[in-house]
Each structure stands twice: as C-alpha cells, then as structure tokens.
C-alpha positions in Angstrom: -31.8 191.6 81.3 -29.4 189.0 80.3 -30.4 185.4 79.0 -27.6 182.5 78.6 -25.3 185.7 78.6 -27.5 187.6 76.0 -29.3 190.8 76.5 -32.8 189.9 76.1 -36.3 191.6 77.0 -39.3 193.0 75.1 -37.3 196.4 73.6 -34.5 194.4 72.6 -36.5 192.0 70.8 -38.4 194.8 69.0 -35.3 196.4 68.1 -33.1 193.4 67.1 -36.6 192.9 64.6 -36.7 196.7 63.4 -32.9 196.5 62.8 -33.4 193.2 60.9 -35.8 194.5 58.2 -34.0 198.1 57.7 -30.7 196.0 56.8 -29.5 198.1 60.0 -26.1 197.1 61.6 -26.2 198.5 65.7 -24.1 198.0 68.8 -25.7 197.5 72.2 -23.8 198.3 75.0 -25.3 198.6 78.9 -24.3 201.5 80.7 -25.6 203.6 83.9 -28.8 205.7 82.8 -27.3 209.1 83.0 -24.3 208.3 81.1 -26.4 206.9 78.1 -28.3 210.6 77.9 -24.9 212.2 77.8 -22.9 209.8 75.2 -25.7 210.7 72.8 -26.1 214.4 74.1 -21.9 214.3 73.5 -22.2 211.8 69.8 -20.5 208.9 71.5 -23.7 206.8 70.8 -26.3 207.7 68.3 -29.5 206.9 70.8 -30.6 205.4 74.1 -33.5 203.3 74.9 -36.1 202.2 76.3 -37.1 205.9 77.1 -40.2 207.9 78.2 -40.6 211.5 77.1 -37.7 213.7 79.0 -37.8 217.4 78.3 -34.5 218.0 78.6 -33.4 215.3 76.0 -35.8 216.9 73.3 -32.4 219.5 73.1 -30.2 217.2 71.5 -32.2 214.5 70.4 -35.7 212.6 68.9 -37.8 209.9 70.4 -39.5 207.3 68.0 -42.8 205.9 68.5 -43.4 204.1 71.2 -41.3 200.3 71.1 -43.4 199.9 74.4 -46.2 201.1 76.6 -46.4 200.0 80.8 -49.0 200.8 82.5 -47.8 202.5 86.2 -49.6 201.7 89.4 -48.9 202.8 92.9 -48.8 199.8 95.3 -49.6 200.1 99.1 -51.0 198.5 101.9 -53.7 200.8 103.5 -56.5 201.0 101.3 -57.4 204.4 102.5 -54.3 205.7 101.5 -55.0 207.6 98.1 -58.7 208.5 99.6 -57.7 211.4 101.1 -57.3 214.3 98.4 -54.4 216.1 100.0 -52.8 212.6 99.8 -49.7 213.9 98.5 -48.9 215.2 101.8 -49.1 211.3 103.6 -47.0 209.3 101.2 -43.8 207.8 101.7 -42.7 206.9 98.2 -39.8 204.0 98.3 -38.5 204.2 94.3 -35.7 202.5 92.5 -32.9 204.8 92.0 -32.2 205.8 88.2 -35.4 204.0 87.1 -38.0 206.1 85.2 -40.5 205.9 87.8 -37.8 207.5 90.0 -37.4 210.3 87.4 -41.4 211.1 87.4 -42.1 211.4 90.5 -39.4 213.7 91.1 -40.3 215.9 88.1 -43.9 215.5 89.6 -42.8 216.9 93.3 -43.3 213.9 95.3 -41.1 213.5 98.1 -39.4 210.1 97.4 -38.7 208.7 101.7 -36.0 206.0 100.3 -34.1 205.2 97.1 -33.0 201.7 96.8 -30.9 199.8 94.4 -33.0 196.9 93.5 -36.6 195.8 93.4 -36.6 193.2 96.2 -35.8 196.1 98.7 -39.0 198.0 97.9 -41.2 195.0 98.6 -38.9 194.7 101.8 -39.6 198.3 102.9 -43.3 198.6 102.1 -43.4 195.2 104.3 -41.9 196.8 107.7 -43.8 199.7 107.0 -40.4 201.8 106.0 -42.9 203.7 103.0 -46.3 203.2 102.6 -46.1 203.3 98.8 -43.7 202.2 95.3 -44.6 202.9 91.9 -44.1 200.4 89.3 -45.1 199.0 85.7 -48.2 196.7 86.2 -46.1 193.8 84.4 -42.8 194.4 86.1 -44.6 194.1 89.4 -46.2 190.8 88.8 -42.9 189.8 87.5 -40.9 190.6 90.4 -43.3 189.8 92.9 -43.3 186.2 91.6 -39.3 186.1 91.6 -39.8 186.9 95.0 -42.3 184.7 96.4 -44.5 187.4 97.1 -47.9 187.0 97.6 -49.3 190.3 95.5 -52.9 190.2 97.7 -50.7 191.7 100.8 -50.9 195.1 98.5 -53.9 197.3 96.7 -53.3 198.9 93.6 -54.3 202.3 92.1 -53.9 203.2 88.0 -51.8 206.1 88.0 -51.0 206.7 84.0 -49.9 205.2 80.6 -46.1 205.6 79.9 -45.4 204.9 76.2 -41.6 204.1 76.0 -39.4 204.5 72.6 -35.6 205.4 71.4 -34.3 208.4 71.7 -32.2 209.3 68.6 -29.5 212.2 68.4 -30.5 215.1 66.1 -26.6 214.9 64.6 -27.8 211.2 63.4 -31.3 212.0 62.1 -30.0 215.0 60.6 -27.3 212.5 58.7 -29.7 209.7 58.1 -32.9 211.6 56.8 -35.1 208.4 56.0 -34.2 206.6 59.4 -36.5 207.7 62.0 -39.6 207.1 59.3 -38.7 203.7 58.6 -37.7 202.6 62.2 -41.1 204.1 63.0 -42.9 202.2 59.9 -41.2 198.6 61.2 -42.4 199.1 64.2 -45.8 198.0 63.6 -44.6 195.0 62.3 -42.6 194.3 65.2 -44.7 195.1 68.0 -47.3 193.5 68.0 -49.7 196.1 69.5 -47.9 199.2 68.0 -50.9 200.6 66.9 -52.3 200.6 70.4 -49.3 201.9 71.7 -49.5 205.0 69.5 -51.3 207.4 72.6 -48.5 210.0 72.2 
C-alpha cells in the first residue's frame, strides 16, 4: 500500500532492510499480478514479490525464504458450515480476484461463486448472504474489518493453513549473481524479526 505517496507494508520494509545491508540498488514498480510473473518469466524484471510457492514459476525462476508468513482462515457465518465433511460441495467461496487466496483455491478445485475487485465487497456479499464463505490472511482480515467498521463477531473462523510468502528471483539473475540468493536469504533474519519461525518450507 502507499503511505504519504510511498509504497509501504511489511515486505517492503523487509526488503528496503535486506537491500540496505547487501549495498543492493533495486527498482520497485506496481504492476497487475500476472504481468509481474511474465516480466520476470520474459527478463524485464529480475523478481516479483511477495509470493507463495507457484509451480509453474519454479520454470523460470527461485523463491527466497520466506520475507513473510499469514496465516489463512475461512470466514462465514453458519457455524455448521465446515461440520459437514463433504463440505466442499456447500460452499460458496466470494475471493478477491488476482489475490493469492484466489490462486489456491482454484488450484485446490473449489468452485469460487463471485470474484470481486476489493475487500469491502466480500464483507458486503457474505452479509446478504451472496457466499457463505471468503478466505483471508488472519491479519489482513482484522485489518480490513476495522477499516470498515465491521464488527468481526458477525463471522466464525476456521484455520485452514500456513502460507509462507518470499521473492521470486529469475534463474537468468541467480545464475549471473551466484552469491545473491544466499545473502538475501542470510539478511533476512536480521530483518524479519521472526524469520526463523517463518522458516516452515
């Protein structure tokens, strides 16, 4: 997100540190999800962040160690909802299109009702009973639930898995740079504060 007009957040804090200490000089630039795979896929950019695990970028490129790690819930009204085991077959997922939660479920089969642009229109939906069900980071949801005035005891929560988040690197770059990856890796543990935690790979 931006702040006073700078990009800001947790991942571009650790990497403005990790770039710091290597002496590293970097570009940021925002650009749609899809088009940041293929600009390093293509050697427009030499990585993309903040990223969980995709099998289709291991072709062309190398994730770090995890920068981040969110924890991801499903949220929903009707607390019998995940009870039943063949539950799969009564939810009606709302997800945020592009966002990595949208990319899971899809790789995971689960028939996604709605794809919206923006947070407040999942809390919107799951309200008038549009979906009966959104995935999101634990954090995030707090977060945007408090932007929104919205009171988080309306919804139950179930744990549905650790996602540890890191930068994807081209294998043109690391190939180039041979001592990169193992110090951005080292400097994370300095820079995150939790790194060693985050290390569930």
């Amino acid at each position: 997100f931006k702040e006073h007009g700078v990009l800001s957040g947790r991942s571009v804090n650790a990497l403005s540190c990790i770039f710091k200490i290597m002496n590293q000089p970097y570009q940021v630039k925002v650009v749609p999800w899809k088009r940041a795979q293929s600009d390093v896929q293509t050697g427009n950019a030499h990585g993309f962040f903040t990223a969980m695990p995709i099998t289709e970028v291991e072709q062309y490129a190398i994730r770090s160690s995890p920068l981040a790690l969110e924890k991801w819930y499903w949220y929903f009204k009707d607390k019998n909802l995940f009870k039943n085991r063949n539950y799969r077959n009564s939810i009606e997922v709302g997800a945020i299109r592009g966002r990595k939660q949208n990319t899971w479920l899809e790789d995971q089969f689960h028939p996604i009702i709605l794809k919206v642009d923006k947070p407040k229109q999942l809390f919107e939906l799951i309200k008038i009973d549009r979906i009966n069900t959104f995935m999101e980071d634990q954090r995030s949801y707090y977060e945007y639930a408090s932007t929104l005035d919205f009171d988080t005891k309306q919804l139950y929560s179930k744990f549905e898995k650790y996602m540890p988040l890191g930068v994807y690197f081209s294998n043109t770059f690391i190939s180039n740079n041979r001592d990169f990856l193992k110090s951005f890796n080292t400097n994370i543990s300095i820079c995150v504060p939790d790194a060693i935690r985050l290390n569930i790979q």
